[in-house]
C-alpha positions in Angstrom: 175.7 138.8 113.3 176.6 138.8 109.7 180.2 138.8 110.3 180.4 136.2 112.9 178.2 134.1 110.4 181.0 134.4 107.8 184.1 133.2 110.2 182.0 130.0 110.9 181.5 129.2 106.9 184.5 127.7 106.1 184.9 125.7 109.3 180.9 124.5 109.0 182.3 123.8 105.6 184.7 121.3 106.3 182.8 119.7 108.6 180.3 118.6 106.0 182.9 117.3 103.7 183.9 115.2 106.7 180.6 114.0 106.6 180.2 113.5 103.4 183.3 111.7 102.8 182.3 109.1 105.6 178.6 108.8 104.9 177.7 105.7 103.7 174.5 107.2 102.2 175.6 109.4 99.2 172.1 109.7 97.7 172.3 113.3 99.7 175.0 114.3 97.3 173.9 112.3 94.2 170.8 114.7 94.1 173.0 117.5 94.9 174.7 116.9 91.8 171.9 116.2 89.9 170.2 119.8 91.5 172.9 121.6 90.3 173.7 120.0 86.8 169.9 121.4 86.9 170.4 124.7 87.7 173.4 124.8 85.0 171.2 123.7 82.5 168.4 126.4 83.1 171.4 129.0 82.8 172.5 127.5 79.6 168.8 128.3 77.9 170.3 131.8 78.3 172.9 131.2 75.0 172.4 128.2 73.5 171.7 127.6 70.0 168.1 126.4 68.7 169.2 122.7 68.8 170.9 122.9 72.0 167.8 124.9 73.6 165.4 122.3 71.9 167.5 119.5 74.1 167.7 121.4 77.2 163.5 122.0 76.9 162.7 118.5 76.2 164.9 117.0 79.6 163.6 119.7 81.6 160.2 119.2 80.9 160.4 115.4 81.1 159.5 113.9 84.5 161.3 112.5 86.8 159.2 108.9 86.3 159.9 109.0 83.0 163.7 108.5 83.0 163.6 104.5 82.8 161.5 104.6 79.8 163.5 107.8 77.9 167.3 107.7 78.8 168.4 105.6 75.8 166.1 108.3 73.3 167.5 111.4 75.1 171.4 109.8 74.9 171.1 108.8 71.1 169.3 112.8 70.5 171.9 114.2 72.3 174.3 113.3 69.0 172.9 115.7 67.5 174.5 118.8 69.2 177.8 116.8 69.6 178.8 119.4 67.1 178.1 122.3 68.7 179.8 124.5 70.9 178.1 123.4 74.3 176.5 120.1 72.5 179.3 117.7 74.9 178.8 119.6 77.9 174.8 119.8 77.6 174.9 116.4 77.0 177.2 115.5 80.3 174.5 117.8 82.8 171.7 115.6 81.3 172.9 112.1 81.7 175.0 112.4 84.8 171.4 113.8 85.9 169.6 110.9 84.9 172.1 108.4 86.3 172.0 110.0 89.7 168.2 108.2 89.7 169.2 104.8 88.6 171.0 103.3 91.4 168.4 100.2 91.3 169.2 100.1 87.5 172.1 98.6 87.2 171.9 98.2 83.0 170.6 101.9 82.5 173.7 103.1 84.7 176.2 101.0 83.0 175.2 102.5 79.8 175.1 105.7 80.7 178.7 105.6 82.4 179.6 104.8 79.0 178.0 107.6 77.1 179.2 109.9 80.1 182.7 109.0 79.9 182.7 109.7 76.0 181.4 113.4 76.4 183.8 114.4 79.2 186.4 113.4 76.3 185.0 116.0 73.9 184.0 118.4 76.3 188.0 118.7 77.1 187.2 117.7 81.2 190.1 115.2 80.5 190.3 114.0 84.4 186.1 114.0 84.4 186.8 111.2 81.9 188.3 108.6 84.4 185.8 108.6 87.8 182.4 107.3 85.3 184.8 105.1 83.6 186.1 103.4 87.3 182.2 103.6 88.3 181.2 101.5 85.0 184.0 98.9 86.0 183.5 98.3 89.4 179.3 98.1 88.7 180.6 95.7 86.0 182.5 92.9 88.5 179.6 93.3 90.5 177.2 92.1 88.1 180.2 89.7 87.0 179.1 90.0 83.3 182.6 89.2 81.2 182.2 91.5 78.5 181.0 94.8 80.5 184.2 94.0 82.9 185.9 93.8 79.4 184.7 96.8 78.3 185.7 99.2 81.4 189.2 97.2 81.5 189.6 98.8 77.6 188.2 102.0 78.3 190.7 102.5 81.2 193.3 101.5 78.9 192.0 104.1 76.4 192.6 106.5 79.1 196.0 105.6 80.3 197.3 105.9 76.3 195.8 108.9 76.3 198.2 110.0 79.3 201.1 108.4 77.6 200.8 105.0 80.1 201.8 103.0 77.3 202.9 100.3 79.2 200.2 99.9 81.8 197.7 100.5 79.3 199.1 96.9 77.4 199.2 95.1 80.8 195.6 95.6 81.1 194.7 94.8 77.4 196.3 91.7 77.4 194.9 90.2 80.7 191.5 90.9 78.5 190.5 87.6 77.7 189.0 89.0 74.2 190.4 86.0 71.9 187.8 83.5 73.9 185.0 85.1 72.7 183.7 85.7 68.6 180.1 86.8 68.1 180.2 90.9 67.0 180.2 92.4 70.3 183.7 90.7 71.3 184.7 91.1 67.4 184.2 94.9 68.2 185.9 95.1 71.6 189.0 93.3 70.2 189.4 95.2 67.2 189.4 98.3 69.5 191.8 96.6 72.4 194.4 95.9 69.2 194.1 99.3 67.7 195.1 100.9 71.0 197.7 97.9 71.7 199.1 98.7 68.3 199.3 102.9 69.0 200.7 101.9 72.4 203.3 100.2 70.7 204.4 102.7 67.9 204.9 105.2 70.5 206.9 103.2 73.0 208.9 102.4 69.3 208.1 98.9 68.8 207.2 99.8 65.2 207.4 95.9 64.0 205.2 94.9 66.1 202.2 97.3 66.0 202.5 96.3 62.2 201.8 93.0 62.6 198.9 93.8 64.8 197.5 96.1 62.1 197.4 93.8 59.8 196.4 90.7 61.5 193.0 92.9 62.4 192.8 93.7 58.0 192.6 89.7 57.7 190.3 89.0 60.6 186.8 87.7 59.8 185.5 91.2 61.9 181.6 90.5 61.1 180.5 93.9 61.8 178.8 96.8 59.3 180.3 98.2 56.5 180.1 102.0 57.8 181.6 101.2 61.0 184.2 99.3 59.8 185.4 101.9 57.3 186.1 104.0 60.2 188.6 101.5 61.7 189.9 100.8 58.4 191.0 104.7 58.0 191.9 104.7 61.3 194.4 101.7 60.7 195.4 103.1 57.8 196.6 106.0 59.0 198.8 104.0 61.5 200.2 101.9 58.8 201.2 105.6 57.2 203.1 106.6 60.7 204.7 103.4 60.4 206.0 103.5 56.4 207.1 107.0 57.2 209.7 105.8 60.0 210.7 103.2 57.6 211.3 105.6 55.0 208.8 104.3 52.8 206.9 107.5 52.2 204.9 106.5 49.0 203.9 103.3 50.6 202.7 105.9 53.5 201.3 108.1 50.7 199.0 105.3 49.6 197.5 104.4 53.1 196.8 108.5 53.8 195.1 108.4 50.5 192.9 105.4 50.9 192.1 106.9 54.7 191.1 110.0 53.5 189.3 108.7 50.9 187.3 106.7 53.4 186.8 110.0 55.6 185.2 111.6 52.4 182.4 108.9 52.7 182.3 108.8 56.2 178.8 109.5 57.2 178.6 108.2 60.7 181.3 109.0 63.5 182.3 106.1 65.7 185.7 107.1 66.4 185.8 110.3 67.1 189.9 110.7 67.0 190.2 109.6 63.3 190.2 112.7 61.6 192.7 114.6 63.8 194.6 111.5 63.5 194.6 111.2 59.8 195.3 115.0 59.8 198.5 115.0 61.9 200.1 112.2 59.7 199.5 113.6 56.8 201.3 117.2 58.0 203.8 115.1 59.2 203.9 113.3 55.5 203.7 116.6 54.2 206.6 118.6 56.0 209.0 115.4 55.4 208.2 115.4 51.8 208.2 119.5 51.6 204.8 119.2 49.6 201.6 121.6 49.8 202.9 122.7 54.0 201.5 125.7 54.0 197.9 124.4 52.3 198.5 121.3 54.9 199.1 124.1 58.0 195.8 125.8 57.2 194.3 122.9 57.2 195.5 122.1 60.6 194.5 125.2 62.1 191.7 124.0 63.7 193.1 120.7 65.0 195.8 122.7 66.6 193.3 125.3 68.5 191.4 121.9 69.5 194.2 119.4 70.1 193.2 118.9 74.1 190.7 116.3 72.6 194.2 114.4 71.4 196.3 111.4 72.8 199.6 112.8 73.9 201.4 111.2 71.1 200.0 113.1 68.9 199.6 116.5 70.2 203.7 115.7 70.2 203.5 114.7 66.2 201.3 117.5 65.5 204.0 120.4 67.5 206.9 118.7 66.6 206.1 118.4 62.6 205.4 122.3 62.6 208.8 122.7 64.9 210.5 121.4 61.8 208.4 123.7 59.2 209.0 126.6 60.9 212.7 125.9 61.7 213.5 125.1 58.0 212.3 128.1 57.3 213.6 129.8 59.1 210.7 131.9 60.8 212.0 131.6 64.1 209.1 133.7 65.6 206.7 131.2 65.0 208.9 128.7 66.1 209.2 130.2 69.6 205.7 131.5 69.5 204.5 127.6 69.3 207.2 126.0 71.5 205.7 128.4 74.6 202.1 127.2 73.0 203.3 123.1 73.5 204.9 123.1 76.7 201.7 125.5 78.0 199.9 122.9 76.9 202.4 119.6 77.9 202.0 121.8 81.7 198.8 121.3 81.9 198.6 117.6 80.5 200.9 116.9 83.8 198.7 118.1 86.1 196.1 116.2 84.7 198.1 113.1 84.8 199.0 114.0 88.8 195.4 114.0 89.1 194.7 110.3 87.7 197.7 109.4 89.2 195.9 110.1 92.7 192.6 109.1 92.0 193.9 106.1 90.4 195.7 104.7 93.6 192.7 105.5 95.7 190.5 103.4 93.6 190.7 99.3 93.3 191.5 98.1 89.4 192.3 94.7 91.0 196.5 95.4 91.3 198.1 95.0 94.8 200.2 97.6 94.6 197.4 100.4 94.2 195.4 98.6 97.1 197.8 99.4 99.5 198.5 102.7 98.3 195.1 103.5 98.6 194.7 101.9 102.1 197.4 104.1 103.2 196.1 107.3 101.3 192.6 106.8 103.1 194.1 106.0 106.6 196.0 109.1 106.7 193.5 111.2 104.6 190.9 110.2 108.0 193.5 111.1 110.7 193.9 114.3 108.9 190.2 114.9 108.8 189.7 113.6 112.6 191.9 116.5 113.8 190.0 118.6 111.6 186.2 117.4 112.9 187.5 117.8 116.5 188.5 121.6 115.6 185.8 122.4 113.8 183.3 121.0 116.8 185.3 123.2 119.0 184.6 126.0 116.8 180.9 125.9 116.0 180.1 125.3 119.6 181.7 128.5 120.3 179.5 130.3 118.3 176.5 128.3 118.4 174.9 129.8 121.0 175.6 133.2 120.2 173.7 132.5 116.4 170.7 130.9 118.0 170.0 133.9 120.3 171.0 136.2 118.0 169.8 134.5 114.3 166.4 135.5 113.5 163.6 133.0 112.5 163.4 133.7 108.8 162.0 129.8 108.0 158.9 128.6 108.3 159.0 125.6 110.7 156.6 123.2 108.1 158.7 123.5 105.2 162.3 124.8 106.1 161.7 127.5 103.7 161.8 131.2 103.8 158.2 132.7 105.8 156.5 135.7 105.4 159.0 137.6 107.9 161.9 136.9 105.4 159.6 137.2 102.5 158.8 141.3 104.0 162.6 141.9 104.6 163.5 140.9 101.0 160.9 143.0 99.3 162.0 145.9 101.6 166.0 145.0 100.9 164.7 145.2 96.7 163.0 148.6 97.0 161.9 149.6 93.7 164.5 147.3 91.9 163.0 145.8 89.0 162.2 141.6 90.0 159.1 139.3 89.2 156.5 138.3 92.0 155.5 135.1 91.4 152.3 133.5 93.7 151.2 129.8 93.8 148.5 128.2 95.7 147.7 124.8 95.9 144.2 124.3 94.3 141.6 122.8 96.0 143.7 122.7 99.2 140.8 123.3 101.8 139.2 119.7 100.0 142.5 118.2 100.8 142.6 119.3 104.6 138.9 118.2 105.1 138.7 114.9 103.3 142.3 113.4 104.0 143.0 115.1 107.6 145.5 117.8 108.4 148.8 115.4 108.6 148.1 114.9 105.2 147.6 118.2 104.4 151.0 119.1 106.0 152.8 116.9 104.0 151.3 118.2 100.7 152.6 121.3 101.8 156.4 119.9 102.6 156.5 117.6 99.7 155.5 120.7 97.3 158.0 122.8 98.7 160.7 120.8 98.1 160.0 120.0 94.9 159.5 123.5 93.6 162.6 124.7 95.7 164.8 122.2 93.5 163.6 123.1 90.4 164.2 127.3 90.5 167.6 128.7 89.4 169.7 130.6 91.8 168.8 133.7 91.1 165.1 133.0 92.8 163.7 132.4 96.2 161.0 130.6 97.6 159.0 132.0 100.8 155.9 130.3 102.2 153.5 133.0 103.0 150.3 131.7 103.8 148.3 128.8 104.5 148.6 127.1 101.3 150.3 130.1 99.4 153.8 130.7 98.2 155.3 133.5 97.0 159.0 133.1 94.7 161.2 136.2 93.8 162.8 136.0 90.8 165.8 138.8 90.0 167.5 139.5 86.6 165.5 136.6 84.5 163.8 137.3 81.3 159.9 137.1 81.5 159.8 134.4 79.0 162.6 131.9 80.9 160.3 132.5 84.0 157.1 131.3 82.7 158.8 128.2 80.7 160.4 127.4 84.6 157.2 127.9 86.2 155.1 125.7 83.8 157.9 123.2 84.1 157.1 123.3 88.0 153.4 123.1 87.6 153.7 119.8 85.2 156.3 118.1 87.6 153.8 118.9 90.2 150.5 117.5 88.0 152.2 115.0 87.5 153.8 113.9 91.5 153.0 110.7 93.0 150.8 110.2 96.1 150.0 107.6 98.5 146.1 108.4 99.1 145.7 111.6 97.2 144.5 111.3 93.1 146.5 114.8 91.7 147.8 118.1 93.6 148.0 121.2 91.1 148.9 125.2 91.4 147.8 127.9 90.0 150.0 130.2 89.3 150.5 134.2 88.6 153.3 136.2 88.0 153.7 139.9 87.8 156.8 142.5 87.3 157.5 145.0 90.3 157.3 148.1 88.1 156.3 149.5 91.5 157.0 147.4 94.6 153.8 148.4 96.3 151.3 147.4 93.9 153.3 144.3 92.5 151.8 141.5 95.3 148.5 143.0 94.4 148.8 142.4 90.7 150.2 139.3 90.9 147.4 138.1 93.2 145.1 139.5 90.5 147.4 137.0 88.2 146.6 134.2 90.4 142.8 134.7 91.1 142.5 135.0 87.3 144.3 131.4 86.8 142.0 130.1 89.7 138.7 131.1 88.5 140.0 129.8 84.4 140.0 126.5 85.2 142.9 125.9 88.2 146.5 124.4 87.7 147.3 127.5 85.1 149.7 130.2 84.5 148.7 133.7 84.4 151.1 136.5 83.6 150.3 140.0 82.0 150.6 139.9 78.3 153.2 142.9 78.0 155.8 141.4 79.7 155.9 138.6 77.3 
């Protein structure tokens, strides 16, 4: 049974990506998404650091209802692990969470596409970056609002510099009607679309030209703070560095590092996150052309070296090439080779990424002819292909359909779709005297509900429940009902304390439900370790029957184990 079950996986597979991909209703996989960015969350509790943890508790705990009146207080506290080692990706789990239950909320998605879009960037998921930034623009010409259409159209063309599409990225920054606009929003948006115009340009070679642009953003009335400005400022300045340096005019390009680093040394807010690694690499190259300090400047490059994924293209090349010539002047060719495998490692995997946007690019509509058709073809032949592979896979499961519904057994209770008391007895059996935590809920006050509200009712207490506790456990759990109002979850290689922090986090989600006739629904709860499998359903109940008679919609668990 168990074999024939496995040949059938791959072809049941399929079949629902055939679904999926046609389904015009992709709320299914939307909570999907946001179930699993879930469950990767609760596993992160495992190793994070206090701040990190701190974040993780907080969004867990929060309700569901709650989202339209947090998301902008959980997005600005989520700066504060941006630092950290997992602070980018904890931060991408939580909002692409969140934006999964905003699809009414046009304004809360936008600007959480936004934030989204940033932290794939420093959490190195370089192709992650594009699909919320084409989702932000095409909510954007739906709503028709100028300046968020204006915004996607830069932040694609950040993207495609960023892949070394110089010259796309400039077609799309100058159809950006920027110059009709002046209050500090625009003033913002154009000083950002000229900056990447003006990098665009010194890497195609156009040096001349990006000057001009540099400077003509100095002398504009910009209008907005003093601490945000100082970061474009260094930024710029360290442009106007690259550019003395291929004139030849290395003090002037010594003066503009100078003033940019002195303006990092007073930084105290981060609104371009690029600036330092950009300053950095100019000066090395400054530094190896001038043969001052190198070594001193190589240390200090270290770690924008081992981080350089987080880099435009351009200047991972500036940063590789400028220790090319170090090394090869002096003469340590081991080094040399050493790093040259290191780059084009690294210049490998930049094309792949690129073969990826390139795809997804051509599937999606940014408003040019030539992608629309490509598209149109991609998708025609993309659902021939995946015809023949419905009609196969129907051929397939009917084959062994009947053979699994005689031969499956009924492990699922028929209310809730969820494991019953027959696949409850198996698994402890299967278990033996491993070491897991029983874990017993029952609805309080559930006889009240049948008798004042009707059995129907009742029922869907019992189905709504379920589901809602089935999407909140990690993986390693399962959920059986196993009586009447009773449910029984088995939890394998979890630490006591992560348990009970899940498991409160289930009973206030629960507390806290909505319902058509009913005022609240709680649980009671109690929890006990199988330090011998025949006695652990007893003590648990004991668990349970102690959180019932304190007071109802508690969390009993023996002190020990804590």
């Amino acid at each position: 049974m168990l074999k024939m079950m496995n040949y059938i996986k791959i072809p049941l597979f399929i079949f629902l990506v055939f679904i999926a991909f046609f389904s015009k209703d992709q709320n299914i996989i939307k909570r999907n998404i946001s179930f699993e960015n879930r469950k990767e969350l609760i596993e992160l509790q495992g190793y994070c650091s206090k701040e990190e943890c701190r974040i993780i508790n907080n969004f867990l705990m929060l309700p569901i209802e709650k989202y339209p009146s947090e998301y902008k207080a959980i997005a600005e506290d989520i700066r504060n692990i941006l630092h950290t080692k997992q602070g980018a990706r904890i931060g991408s789990y939580i909002l692409e969470t969140m934006n999964n239950y905003f699809d009414e909320n046009i304004d809360a998605k936008m600007y959480l596409l936004l934030k989204i879009s940033t932290l794939k960037r420093l959490s190195d998921d370089l192709y992650g970056m594009l699909i919320p930034t084409i989702e932000f623009l095409s909510l954007a010409k739906k709503s028709g609002d100028e300046y968020m259409i204006s915004v996607g159209t830069v932040n694609l063309a950040s993207i495609l510099n960023f892949f070394d599409g110089y010259h796309t990225s400039n077609q799309l920054l100058n159809a950006v009607p920027i110059s009709n606009f002046s209050d500090n929003k625009w003033n913002r948006l154009r000083i950002r679309s000229q900056l990447i115009i003006a990098e665009n340009n010194i890497a195609i070679g156009d040096y001349n030209k990006s000057s001009k642009i540099l400077k003509n953003i100095i002398t504009q009335d910009n209008g907005i703070p003093s601490n945000e400005w100082d970061d474009y400022h260094s930024y710029i300045l360290a442009l106007q560095a690259d550019i003395a340096m291929h004139f030849n005019r290395d003090d002037e390009a010594r003066k503009y590092l100078d003033q940019a680093n002195s303006l990092l040394n007073q930084d105290d807010y981060n609104f371009l996150v690029d600036k330092h690694t950009v300053i950095k690499t100019i000066e090395l190259k400054w530094a190896i052309k001038n043969n001052i300090n190198v070594y001193a400047k190589l240390n200090d490059m270290k770690f924008y070296h081992d981080n350089s994924a987080i880099i435009s293209s351009r200047y991972l090349k500036m940063l590789y090439e400028s220790i090319f010539d170090y090394y090869f002047e002096s003469n340590d060719h081991t080094k040399y080779h050493e790093l040259r495998k290191e780059y084009l490692s690294k210049i490998e995997y930049r094309m792949k990424l690129s073969y990826k946007l390139l795809y997804n690019n051509s599937i999606i509509n940014v408003n040019n002819d030539l992608l629309i058709d490509e598209r149109d073809n991609l998708i025609t032949k993309l659902k021939y292909s995946l015809a023949i592979i419905l009609v196969i896979t129907l051929i397939l499961i009917l084959v062994f359909i009947k053979y699994i519904l005689i031969n499956s057994e009924n492990l699922n209770d028929e209310l809730t779709k969820i494991g019953n008391r027959k696949k409850y007895n198996r698994d402890i059996k299967k278990l033996g005297f491993n070491v897991y935590y029983l874990v017993l809920i029952d609805i309080d006050n559930f006889k009240l509900i049948n008798d004042r509200y009707g059995h129907d009712v009742g029922d869907y207490v019992l189905k709504k429940l379920s589901n809602v506790i089935s999407h909140l456990l990690p993986n390693n759990s399962e959920i059986y009902r196993i009586g009447g109002e009773e449910f029984a979850i088995i939890f394998r290689g979890c630490h006591p304390q992560n348990i009970v922090d899940i498991m409160n986090h289930i009973r206030i989600n629960v507390e806290n439900l909505s319902w058509n006739s009913i005022d609240k629904v709680t649980i009671s709860i109690g929890i006990a370790r199988s330090d011998n499998s025949k006695d652990v359903y007893k003590k648990a109940d004991e668990l349970l029957y102690l959180s019932k008679t304190s007071g109802k919609n508690q969390l009993s668990i023996e002190e020990d184990y804590i």
